[in-house]
N, C-alpha and C positions, 0 to 999 in steps of 0.2 A: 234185262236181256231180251225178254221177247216186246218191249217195244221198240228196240231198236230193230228189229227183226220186222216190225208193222212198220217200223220208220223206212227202212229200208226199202220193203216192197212197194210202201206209196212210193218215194222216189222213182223208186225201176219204172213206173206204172205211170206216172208222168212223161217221165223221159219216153217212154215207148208211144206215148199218144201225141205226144209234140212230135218226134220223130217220125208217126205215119200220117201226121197231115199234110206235111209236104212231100206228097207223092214224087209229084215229077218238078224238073227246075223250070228257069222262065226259056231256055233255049229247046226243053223241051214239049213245052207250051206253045212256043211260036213257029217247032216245025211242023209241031200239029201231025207227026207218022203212025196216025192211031192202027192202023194195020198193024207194025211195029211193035208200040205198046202193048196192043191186048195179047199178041203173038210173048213175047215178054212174061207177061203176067200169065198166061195162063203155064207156059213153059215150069214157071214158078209155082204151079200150085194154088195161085190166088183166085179168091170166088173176081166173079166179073161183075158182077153187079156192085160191091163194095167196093172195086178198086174204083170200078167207074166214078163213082161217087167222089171219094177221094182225089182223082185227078181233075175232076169237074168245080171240086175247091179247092184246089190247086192253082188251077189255069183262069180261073174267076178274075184271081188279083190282075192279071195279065192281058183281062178284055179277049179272052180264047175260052172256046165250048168243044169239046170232043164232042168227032163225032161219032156215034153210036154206033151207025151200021157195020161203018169200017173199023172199027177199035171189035166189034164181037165177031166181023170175017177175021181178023186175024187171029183170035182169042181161040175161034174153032181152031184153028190150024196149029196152032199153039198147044193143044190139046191134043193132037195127034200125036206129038213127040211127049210131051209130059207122060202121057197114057199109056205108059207100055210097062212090061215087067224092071228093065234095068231103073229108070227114074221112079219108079214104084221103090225100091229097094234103097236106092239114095235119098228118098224123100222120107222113108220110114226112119230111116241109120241116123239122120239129122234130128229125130224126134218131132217133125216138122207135121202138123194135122191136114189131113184129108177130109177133105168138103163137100166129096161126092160128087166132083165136077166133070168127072170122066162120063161121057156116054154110055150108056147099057153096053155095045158090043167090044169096048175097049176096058170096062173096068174088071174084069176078072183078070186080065192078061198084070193088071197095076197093083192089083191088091194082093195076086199071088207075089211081086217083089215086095210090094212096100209091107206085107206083114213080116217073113223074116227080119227084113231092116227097121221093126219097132223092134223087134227081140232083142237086134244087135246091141241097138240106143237103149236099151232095159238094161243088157248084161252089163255095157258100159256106165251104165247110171249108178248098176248095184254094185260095180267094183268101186267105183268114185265112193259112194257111201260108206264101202267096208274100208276104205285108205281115210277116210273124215273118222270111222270109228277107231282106230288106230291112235291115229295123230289127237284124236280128244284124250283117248285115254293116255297117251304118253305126258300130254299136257296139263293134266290131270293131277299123274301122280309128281311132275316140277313141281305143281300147286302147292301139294299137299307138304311137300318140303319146303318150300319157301314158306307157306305159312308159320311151321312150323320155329324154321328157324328168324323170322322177322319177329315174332314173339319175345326171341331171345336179342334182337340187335335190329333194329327202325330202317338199316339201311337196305332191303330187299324190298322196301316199299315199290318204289319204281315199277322194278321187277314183275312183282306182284301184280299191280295195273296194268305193264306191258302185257304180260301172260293173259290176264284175265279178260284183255280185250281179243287178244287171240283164241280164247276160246269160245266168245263170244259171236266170233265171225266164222268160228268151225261150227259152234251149235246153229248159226243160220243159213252156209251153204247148205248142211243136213237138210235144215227142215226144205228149202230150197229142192233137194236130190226127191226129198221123200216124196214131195208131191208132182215133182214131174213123173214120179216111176207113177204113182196113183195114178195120174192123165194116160201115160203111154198103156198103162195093164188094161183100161178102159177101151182105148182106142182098141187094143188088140183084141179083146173081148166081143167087141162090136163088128170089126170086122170078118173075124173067123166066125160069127153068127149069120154073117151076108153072107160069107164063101161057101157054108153048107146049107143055104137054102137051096 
């Protein structure tokens, strides 16, 4: 069970790293609207130096270089709208990390939204867990009867296996739930420590 649970995560953890190396496509390569882009990314939450990066190996394969000045003019301005209480709130609700990208006189207005909307994406997390804790133990006690009665007749084997891989994938959304609330109760910790300095 819990190697499929490490199997799994490597998977995930692949697919996410193949998926954020190609930033941007080749038509977005070739129009080269780095105003646009950083305005984009920063709208998004994304640090700029790291996205930089990643579009810069992006646009490599394509004989195109961003260019810096204009990708971090529009990055700033992009930061004026990400930076405020309501996208503070929506960015928290998604469980989505804050990088500290907001300027000194903008991020109190972001961090008073985006802490409530970690709360929200907690309460949401910990209702998801208490429905996983449910559905295990429902699954559970199927088990324990079909055990039971496959003892007595070979033909609930299937069964068995079906079930037991279902519970296998309930015990690893779990662990899954558990340690995103661990991330999110950290973020929250850290940022209600900034807001009362």
């Amino acid at each position: 069970m819990y190697i499929k649970i490490i199997q799994f995560s490597l998977l995930l953890s692949a697919l996410i790293v193949v998926h954020g190396c190609a930033s941007l496509s080749k038509s977005e390569c070739n129009q080269g609207d780095w105003a646009k882009i950083g305005n984009k990314d920063a709208q998004r939450g994304l640090l700029a130096e790291k996205q930089l990066k990643k579009h810069r190996s992006a646009c490599a394969q394509y004989q195109k270089v961003p260019n810096k000045a204009i990708y971090d003019s529009g990055y700033q301005q992009g930061l004026k709208q990400f930076c405020v209480n309501r996208k503070g709130y929506k960015h928290g609700s998604k469980g989505s990390e804050y990088h500290e990208n907001c300027p000194a006189n903008l991020e109190r207005d972001f961090l008073t939204g985006y802490i409530p909307g970690l709360e929200s994406a907690l309460n949401s997390l910990e209702d998801d867990l208490e429905d996983l804790r449910f559905d295990r133990s429902k699954l559970e006690r199927k088990l324990d009867k079909l055990y039971y009665l496959q003892r007595k007749n070979k033909k609930h084997k299937k069964r068995v296996k079906s079930l037991e891989s279902r519970l296998d994938s309930i015990q690893s959304n779990m662990y899954s739930k558990r340690n995103e609330i661990s991330q999110l109760r950290s973020w929250r910790s850290r940022w209600l420590y900034k807001l009362d300095q």
